[in-house]
C-alpha positions in Angstrom: -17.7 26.9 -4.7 -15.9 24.8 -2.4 -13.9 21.4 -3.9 -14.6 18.3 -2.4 -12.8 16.2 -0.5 -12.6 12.9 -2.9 -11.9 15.0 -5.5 -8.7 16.6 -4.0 -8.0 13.1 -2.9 -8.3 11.6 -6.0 -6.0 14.2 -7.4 -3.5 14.1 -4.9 -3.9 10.4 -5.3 -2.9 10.6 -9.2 0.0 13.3 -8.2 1.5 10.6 -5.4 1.0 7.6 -8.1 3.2 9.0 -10.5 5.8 10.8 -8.3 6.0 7.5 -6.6 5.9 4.9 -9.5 9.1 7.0 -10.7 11.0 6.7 -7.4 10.5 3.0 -7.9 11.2 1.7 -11.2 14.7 1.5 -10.3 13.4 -1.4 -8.1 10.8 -2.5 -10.2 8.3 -1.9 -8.1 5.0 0.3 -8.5 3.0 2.2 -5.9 0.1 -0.3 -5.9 2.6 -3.6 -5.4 4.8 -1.7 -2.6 1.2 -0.9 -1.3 0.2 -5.1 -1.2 3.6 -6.3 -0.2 3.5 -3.5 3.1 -0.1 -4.9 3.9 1.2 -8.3 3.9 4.1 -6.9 6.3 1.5 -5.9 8.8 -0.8 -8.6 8.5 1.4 -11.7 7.6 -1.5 -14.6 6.1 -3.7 -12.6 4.4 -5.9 -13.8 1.5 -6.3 -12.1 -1.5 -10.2 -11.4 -0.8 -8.8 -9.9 2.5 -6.6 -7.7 0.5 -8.9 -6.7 -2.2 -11.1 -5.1 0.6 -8.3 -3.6 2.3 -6.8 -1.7 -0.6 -10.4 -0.7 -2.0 -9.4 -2.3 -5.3 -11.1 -5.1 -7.3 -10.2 -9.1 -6.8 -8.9 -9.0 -10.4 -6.8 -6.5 -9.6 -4.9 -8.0 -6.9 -4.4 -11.3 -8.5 -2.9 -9.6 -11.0 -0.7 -8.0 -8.5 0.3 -11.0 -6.4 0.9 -12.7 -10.0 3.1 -9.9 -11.0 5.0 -10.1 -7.1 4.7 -14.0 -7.3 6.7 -14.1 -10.3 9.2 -11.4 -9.0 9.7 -13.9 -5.9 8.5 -11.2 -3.6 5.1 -13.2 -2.4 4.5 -16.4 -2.1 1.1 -18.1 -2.2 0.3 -21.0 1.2 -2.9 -23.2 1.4 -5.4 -21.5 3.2 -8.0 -22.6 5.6 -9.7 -24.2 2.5 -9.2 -26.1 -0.7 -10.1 -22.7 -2.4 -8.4 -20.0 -0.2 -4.4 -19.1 -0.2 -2.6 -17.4 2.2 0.4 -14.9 0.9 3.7 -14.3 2.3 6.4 -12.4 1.8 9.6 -13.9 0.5 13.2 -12.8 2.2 13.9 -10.9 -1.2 10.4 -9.0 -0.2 11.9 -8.1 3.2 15.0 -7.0 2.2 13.0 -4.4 -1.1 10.9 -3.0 1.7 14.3 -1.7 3.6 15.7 -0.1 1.0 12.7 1.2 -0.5 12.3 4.2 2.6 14.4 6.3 1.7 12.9 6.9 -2.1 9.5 7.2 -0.5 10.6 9.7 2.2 11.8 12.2 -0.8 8.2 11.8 -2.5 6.8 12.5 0.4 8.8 15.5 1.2 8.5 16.8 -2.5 4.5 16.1 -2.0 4.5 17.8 1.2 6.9 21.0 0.8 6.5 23.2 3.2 4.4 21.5 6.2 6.0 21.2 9.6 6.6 17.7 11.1 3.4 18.1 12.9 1.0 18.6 10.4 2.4 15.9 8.3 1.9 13.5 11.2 -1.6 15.0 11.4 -2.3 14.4 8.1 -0.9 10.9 8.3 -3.5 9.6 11.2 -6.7 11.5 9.5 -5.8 9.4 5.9 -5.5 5.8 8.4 -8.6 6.8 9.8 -10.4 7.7 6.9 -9.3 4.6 5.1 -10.0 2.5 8.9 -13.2 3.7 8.5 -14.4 3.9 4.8 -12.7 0.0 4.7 -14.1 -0.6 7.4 -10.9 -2.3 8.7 -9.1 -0.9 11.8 -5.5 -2.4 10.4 -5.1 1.2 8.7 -4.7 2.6 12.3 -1.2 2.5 13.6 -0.8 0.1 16.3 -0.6 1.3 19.8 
């Protein structure tokens, strides 16, 4: 019997989470709030509908989120194109986490990774942006060219 693919994503996803999650308490930070504030580094503007789609997680969810990062005075919320919308931006303080915050990241991934070469990790890199590019249906995964 073979195992599936979203299963061994699912579980590598639960593995990186945690691994993660402990490299960042020291900032405060989770996994899931580094992930909004870096899609809001990319695409500066965004709505919270825009990110709910992008990161595959329920509307709830990232309210809660940009509440959490609101009140950490890493986002801040902009009128949007409607009475309704708002647009989120990152705040200085934001900018500044997401420099420091590499370094931390680049040991999870190395402990996550072990022994692949630079090559394959690169490789796995651009088949998880285009697998999330296409099952989001949003080419912003891909790295820009």
């Amino acid at each position: 019997m073979r195992t599936h693919i979203p299963y061994l994503l699912a579980a590598a996803s639960t593995v990186a989470t945690h691994r993660a999650d402990g490299r960042l308490h020291d900032y405060a930070l989770t996994l899931r709030q580094y992930g909004l504030l870096v899609q809001l580094s990319l695409e500066p503007g965004l709505t919270m509908a825009d990110l709910a789609r992008q990161l595959g997680i329920a509307r709830q969810s990232v309210h809660r989120l940009v509440n959490e990062l609101v009140e950490a005075d890493h986002v801040r919320r902009r009128p949007g194109a409607d009475d309704r919308s708002r647009r989120l931006e990152l705040t200085d303080t934001a900018r500044y986490l997401l420099t420091r915050i590499d370094g931390p990241l680049d040991r999870v991934e190395a402990e996550l990774l072990g022994d692949l070469d630079p090559d394959e990790v690169e490789t796995l890199r651009r088949l998880l942006q285009r697998v999330l590019a296409h099952a989001t249906d949003d080419e912003a995964w891909l790295p820009a060219r």
